[in-house]
N, C-alpha and C positions, 0 to 999 in steps of 0.2 A: 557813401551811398552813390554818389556819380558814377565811379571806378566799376561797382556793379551795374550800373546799369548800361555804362559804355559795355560792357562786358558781356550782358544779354545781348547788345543790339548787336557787336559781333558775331554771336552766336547765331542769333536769329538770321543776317544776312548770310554765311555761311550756310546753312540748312535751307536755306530760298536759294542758293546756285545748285546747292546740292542736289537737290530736289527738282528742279531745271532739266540739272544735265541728265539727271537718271532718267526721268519723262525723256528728255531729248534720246535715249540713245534705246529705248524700252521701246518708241515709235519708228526706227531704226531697224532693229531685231524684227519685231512684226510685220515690217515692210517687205523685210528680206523674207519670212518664213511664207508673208501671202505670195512672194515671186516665186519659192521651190513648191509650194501645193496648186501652182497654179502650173506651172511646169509638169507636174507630178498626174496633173489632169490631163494635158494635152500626151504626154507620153502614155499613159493607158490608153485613151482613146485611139492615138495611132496605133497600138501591139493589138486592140479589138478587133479595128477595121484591117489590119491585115489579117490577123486570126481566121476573119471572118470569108475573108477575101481568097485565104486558103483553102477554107472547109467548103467555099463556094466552088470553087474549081477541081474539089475533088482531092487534093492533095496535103489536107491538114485532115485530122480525128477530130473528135468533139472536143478533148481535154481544154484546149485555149478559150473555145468560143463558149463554152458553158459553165465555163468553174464561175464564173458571175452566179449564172443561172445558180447553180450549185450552191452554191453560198448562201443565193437568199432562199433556196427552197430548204436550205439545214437551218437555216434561221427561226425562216416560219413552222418548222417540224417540231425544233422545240419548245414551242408554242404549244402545239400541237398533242403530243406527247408527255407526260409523267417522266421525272429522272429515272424510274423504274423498268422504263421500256426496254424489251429485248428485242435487236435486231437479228434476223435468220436472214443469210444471202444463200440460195441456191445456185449451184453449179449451172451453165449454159446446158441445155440437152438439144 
């Protein structure tokens, strides 16, 4: 009966480092993914402001500085709209 119970208590302390280290390296991983999204903000931001910065001086199109815009107005459209919906695009005249 000892033999087992020395037996659990290794077990048990085994699965308390275990469990330690995986917390430990789990807040690790997270830490590093909050540095790339937080990176990942500051890099849009900057490609916006120049985007913007282009379309402001005349020498960029809409495509950079609206595909945001664009994005959230196909968002809210699907809202908006039945799966049923048919889109007609007319030719420029």
């Amino acid at each position: 009966m000892n033999d087992a119970a020395e037996h659990q208590l290794a077990r048990t302390e085994q699965e308390i480092v275990f469990r330690v280290v995986d917390s430990y390296y789990a807040v690790l991983l997270a830490t590093k993914q909050l540095e790339v999204a937080e990176q990942a903000v500051k890099t849009s931001q900057a490609i916006m402001i120049a985007a913007q910065a282009r379309f402001d001086s005349g020498f960029g199109g809409w495509s950079p500085t609206c595909s945001p815009r664009r994005c959230a107005w196909q968002r809210d459209s699907r809202n908006s709209f039945g799966p049923g919906t048919i889109w007609i695009s007319r030719a420029p005249s």
